[in-house]
LUMLOVO-330426 format. One record per residue: residue in three letters; residue number from 1; x, y, z of N, C-alpha, C in turn. Coordinates in Angstrom, 3 decimals. Layout:
REM LUMLOVO-330426
REC / aa / i / n.px / n.py / n.pz / ca.px / ca.py / ca.pz / c.px / c.py / c.pz
REC / ALA / NUM / X / Y / Z / X / Y / Z / X / Y / Z
...
REM end
This chain:
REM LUMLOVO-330426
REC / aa / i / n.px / n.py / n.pz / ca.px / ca.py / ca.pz / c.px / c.py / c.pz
REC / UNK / 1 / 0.731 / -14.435 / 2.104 / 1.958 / -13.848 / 2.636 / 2.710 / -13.151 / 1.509
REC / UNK / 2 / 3.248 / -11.707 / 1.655 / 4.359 / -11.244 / 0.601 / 5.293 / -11.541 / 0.174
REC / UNK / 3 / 5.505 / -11.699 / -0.782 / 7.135 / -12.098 / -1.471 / 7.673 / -10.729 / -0.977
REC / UNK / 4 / 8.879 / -11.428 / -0.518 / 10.422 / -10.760 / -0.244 / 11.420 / -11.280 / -0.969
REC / UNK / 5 / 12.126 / -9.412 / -0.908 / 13.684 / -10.033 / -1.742 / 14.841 / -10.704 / -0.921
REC / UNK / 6 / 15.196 / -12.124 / -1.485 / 16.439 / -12.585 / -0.491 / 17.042 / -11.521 / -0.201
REC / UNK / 7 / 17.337 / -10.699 / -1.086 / 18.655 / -9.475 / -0.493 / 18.405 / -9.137 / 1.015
REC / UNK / 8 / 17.308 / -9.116 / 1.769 / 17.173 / -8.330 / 2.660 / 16.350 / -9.489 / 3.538
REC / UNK / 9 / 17.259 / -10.220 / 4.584 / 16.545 / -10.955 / 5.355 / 15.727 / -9.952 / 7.012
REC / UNK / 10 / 14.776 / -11.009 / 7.184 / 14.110 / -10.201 / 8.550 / 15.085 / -10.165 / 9.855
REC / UNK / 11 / 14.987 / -8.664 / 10.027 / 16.034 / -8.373 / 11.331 / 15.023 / -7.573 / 12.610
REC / UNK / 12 / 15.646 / -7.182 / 13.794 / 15.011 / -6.754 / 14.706 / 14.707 / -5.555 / 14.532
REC / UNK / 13 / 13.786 / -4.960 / 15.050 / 13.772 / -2.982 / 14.590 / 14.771 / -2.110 / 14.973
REC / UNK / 14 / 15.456 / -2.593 / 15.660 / 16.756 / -2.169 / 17.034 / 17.620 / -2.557 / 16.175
REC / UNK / 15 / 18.239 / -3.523 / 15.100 / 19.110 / -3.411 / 14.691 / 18.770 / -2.829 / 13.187
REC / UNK / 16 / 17.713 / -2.705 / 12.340 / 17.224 / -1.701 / 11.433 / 17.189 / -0.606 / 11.581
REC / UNK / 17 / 16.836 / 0.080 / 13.029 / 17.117 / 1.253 / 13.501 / 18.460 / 2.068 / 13.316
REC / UNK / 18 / 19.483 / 1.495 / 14.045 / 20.853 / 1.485 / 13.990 / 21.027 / 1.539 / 12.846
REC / UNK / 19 / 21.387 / 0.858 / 11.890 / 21.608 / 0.681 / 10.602 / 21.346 / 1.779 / 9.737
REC / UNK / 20 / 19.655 / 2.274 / 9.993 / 19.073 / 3.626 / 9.331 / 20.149 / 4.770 / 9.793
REC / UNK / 21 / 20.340 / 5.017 / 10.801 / 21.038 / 5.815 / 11.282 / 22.408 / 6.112 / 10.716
REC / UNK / 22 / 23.029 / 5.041 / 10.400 / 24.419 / 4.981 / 9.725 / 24.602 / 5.241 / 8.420
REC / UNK / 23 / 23.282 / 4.979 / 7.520 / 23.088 / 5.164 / 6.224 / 23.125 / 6.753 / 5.851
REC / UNK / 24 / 22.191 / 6.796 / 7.183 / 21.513 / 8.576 / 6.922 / 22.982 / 9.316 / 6.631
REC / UNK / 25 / 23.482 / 8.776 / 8.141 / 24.695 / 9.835 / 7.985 / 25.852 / 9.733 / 6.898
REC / UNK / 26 / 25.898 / 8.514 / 6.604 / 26.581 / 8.379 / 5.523 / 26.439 / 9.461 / 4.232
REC / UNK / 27 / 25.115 / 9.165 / 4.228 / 24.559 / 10.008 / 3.011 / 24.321 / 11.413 / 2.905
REC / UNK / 28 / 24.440 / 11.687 / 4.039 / 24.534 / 13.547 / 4.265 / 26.018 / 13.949 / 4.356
REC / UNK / 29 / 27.330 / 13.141 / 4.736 / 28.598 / 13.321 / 4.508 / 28.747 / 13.192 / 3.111
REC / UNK / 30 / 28.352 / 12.235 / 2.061 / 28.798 / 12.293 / 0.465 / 28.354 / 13.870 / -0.613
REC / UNK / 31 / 28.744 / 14.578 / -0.178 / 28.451 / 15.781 / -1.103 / 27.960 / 15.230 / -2.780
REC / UNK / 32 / 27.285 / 15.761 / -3.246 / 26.507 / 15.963 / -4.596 / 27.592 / 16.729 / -5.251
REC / UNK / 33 / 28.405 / 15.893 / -6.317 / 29.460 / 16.364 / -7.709 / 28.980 / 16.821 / -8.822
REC / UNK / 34 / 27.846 / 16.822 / -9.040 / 26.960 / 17.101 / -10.804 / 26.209 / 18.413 / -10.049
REC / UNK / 35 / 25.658 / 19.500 / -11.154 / 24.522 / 20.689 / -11.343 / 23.587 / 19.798 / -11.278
REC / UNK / 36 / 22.779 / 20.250 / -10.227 / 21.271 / 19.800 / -10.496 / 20.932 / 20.913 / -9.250
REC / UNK / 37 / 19.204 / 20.622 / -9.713 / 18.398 / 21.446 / -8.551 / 18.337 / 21.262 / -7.101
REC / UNK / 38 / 19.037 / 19.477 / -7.138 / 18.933 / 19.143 / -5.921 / 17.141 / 19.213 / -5.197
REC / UNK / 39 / 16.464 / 18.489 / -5.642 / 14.898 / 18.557 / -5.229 / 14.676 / 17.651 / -4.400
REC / UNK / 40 / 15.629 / 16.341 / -4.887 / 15.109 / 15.297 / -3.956 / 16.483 / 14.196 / -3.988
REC / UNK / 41 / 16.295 / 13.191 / -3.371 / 17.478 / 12.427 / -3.256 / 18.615 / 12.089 / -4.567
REC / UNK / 42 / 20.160 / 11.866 / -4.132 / 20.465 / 11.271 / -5.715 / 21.295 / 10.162 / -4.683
REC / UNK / 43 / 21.402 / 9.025 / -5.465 / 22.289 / 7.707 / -5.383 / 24.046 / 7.462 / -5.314
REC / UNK / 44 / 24.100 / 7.214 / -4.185 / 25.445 / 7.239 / -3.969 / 26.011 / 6.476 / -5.054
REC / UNK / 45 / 27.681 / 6.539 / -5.275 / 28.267 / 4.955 / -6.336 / 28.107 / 3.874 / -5.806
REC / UNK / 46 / 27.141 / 2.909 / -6.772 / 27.266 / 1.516 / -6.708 / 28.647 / 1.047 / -6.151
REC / UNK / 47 / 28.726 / 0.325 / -4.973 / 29.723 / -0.710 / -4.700 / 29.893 / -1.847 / -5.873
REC / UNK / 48 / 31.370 / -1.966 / -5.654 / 31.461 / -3.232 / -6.034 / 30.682 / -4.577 / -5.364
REC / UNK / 49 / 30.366 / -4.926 / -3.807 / 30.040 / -6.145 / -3.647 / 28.625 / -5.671 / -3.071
REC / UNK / 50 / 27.822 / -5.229 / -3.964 / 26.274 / -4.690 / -3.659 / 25.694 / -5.694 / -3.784
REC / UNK / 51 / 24.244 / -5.967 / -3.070 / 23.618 / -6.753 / -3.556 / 22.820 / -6.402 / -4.788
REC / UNK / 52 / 21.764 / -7.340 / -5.189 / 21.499 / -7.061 / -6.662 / 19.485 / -7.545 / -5.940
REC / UNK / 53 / 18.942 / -6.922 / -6.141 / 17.249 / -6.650 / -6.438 / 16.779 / -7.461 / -7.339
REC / UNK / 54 / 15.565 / -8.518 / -6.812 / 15.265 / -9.003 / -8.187 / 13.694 / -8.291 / -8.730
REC / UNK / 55 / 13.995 / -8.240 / -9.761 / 12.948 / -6.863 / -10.763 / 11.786 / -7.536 / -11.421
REC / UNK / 56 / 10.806 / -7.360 / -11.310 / 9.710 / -7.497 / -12.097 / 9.247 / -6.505 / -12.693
REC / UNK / 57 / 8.459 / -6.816 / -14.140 / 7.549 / -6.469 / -14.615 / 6.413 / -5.121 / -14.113
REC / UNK / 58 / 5.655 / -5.737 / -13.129 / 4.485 / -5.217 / -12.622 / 4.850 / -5.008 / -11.211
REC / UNK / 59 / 3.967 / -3.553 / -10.595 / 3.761 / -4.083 / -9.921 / 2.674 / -4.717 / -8.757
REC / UNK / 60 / 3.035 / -4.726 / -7.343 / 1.683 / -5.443 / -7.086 / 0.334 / -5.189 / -6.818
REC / UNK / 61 / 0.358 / -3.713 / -7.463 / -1.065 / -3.283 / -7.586 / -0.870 / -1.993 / -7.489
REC / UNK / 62 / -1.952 / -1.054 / -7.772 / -1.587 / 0.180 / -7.362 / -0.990 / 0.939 / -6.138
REC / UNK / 63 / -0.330 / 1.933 / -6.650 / 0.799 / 2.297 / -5.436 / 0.862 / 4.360 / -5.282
REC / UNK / 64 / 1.121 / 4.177 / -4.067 / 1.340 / 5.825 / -4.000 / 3.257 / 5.817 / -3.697
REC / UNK / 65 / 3.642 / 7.173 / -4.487 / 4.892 / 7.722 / -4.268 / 5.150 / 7.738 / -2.781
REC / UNK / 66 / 6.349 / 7.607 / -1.614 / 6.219 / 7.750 / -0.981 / 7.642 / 8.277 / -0.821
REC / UNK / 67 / 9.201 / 8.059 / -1.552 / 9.654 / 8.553 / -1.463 / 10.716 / 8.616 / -2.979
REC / UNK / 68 / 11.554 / 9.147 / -3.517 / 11.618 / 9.361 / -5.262 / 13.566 / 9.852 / -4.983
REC / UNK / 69 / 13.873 / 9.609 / -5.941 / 15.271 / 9.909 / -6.109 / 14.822 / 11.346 / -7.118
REC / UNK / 70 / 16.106 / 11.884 / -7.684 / 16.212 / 12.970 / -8.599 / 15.846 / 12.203 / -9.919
REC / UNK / 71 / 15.492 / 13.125 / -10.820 / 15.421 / 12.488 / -12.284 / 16.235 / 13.389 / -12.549
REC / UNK / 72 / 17.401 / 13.806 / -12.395 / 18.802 / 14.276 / -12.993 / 19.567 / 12.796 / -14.015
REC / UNK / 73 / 19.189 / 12.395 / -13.230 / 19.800 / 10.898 / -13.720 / 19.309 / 10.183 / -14.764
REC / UNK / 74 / 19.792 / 9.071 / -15.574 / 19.015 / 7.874 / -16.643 / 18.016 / 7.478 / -15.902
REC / UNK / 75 / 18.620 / 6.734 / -14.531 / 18.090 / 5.937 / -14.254 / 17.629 / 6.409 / -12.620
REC / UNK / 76 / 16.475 / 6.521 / -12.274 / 15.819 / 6.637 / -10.473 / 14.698 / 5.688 / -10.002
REC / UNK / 77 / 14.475 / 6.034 / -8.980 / 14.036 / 5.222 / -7.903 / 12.599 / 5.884 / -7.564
REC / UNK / 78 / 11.535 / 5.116 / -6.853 / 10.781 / 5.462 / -6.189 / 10.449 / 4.352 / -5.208
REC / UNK / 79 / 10.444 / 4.514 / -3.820 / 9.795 / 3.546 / -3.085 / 8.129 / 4.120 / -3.208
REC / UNK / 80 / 7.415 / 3.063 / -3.239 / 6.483 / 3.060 / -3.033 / 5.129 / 2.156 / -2.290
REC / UNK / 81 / 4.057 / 2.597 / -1.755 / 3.609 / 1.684 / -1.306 / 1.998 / 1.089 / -1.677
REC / UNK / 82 / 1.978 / -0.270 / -1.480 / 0.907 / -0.884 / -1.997 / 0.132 / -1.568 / -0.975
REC / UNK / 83 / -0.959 / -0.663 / -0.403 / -1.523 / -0.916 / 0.451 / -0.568 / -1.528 / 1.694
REC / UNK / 84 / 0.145 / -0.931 / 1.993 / 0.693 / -1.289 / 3.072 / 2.210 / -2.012 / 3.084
REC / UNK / 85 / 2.022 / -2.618 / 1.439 / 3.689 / -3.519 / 1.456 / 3.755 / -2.418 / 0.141
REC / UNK / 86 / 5.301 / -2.613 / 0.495 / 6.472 / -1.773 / 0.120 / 7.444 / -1.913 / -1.320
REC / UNK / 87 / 7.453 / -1.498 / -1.867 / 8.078 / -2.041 / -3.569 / 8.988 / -0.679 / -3.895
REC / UNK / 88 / 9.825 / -1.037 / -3.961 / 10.937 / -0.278 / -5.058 / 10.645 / -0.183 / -6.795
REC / UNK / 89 / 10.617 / 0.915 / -7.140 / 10.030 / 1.174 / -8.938 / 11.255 / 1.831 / -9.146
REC / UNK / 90 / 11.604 / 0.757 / -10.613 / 12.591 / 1.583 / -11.139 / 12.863 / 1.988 / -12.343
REC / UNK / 91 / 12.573 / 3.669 / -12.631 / 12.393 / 3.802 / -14.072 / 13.592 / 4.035 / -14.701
REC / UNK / 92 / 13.472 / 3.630 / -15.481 / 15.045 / 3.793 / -16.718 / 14.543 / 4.649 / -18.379
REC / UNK / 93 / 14.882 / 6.103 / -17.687 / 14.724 / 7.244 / -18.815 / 15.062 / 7.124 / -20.422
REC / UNK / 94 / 14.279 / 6.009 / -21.128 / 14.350 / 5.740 / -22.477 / 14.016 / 5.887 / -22.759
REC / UNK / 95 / 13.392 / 5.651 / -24.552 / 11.989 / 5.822 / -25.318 / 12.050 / 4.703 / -26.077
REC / UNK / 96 / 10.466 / 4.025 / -25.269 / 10.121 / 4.457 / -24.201 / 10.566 / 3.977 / -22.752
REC / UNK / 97 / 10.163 / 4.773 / -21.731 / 10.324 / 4.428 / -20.492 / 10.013 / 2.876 / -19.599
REC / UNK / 98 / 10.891 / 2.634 / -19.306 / 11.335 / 0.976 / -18.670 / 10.996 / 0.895 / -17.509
REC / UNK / 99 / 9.801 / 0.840 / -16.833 / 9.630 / 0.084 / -15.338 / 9.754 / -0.822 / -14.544
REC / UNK / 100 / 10.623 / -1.136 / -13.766 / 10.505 / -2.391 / -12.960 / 10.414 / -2.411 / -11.667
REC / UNK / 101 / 10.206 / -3.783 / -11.091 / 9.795 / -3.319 / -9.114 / 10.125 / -4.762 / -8.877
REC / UNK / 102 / 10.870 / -4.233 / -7.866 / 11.688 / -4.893 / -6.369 / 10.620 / -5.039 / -4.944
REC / UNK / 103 / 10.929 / -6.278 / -4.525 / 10.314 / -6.020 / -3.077 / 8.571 / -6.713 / -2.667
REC / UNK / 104 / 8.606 / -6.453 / -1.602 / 7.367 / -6.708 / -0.850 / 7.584 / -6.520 / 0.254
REC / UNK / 105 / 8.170 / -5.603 / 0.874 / 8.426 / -5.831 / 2.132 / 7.622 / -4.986 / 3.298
REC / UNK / 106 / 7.679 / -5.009 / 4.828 / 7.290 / -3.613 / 5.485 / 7.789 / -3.204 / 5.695
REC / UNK / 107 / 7.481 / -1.659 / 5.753 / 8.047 / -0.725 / 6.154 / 9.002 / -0.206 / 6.580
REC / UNK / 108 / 9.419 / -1.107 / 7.921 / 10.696 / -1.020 / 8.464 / 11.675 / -1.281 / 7.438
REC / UNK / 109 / 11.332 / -2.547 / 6.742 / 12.184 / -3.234 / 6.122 / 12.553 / -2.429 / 4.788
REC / UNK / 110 / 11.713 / -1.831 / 4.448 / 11.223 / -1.330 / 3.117 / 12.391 / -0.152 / 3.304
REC / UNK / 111 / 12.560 / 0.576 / 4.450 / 13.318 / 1.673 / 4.757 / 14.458 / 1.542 / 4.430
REC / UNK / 112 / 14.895 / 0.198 / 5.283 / 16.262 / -0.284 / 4.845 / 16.852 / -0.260 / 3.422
REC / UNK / 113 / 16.147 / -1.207 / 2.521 / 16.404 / -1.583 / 1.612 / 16.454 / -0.077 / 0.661
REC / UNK / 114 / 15.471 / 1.123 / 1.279 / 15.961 / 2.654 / 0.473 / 17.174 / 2.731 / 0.847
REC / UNK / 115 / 17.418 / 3.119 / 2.041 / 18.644 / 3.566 / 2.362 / 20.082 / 2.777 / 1.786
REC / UNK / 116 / 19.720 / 1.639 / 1.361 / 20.824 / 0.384 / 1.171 / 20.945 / 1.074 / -0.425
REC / UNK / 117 / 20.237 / 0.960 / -1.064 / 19.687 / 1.628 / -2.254 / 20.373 / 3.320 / -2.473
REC / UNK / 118 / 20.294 / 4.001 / -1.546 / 20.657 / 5.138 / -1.383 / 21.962 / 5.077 / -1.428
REC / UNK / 119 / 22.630 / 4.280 / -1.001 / 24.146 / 4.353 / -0.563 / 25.046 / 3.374 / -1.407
REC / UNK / 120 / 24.720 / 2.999 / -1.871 / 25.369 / 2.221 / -3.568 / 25.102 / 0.925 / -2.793
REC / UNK / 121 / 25.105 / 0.465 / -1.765 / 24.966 / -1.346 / -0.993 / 24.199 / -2.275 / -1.859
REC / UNK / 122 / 23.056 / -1.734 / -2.750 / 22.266 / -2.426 / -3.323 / 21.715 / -1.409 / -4.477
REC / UNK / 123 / 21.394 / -2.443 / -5.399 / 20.716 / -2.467 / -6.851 / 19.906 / -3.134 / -7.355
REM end
């Protein structure tokens, strides 16, 4: 069975659904304040009462990109997936470069936890 992050307990698809929906729009109302190319997603401000991701090392095997924040930033995101379960990678633009990964989840769930991610709710 996959490890999951407490942050994100199992909910119905009907109320993950909903939820996606509210994020989305959230996130298409916050206009983009910095120059960039705008190519691909950027991260709303961290909340104060966000939850917090717990990060590993590795992760659980090889993975394809499936969806990526901007590298305008230090620090971005990639969800990605590993054969089917779902991991958050998070690189931190140093020298050298810092990887870590969040998660195990599906899909549905996996969505959430972008969008939560997307919208400052979680880190």
């Amino acid at each position: 069975m996959a490890n999951r992050s407490p942050a994100v307990p199992r909910k119905p698809s009907s109320t993950i659904d909903k939820e996606l929906r509210a994020l989305v729009q959230e996130l298409m109302d916050d206009p983009v304040e910095w120059d960039c190319p705008e190519v691909s997603a950027h991260l709303g401000r961290a909340l104060p009462n966000r939850d917090t991701l717990a990060w590993v090392a590795q992760p659980r095997g090889s993975y394809r990109v499936v969806e990526y924040t901007c590298a305008c930033e230090a620090v971005f995101y990639e969800l990605v997936s590993c054969g089917g379960i779902y991991q958050i990678h998070k690189v931190i633009q140093s020298e050298p470069l810092q990887h870590t990964y969040a998660g195990g989840w599906r899909q549905s769930e996996a969505r959430l936890v972008w969008c939560q991610l997307l919208a400052g709710r979680i880190r």
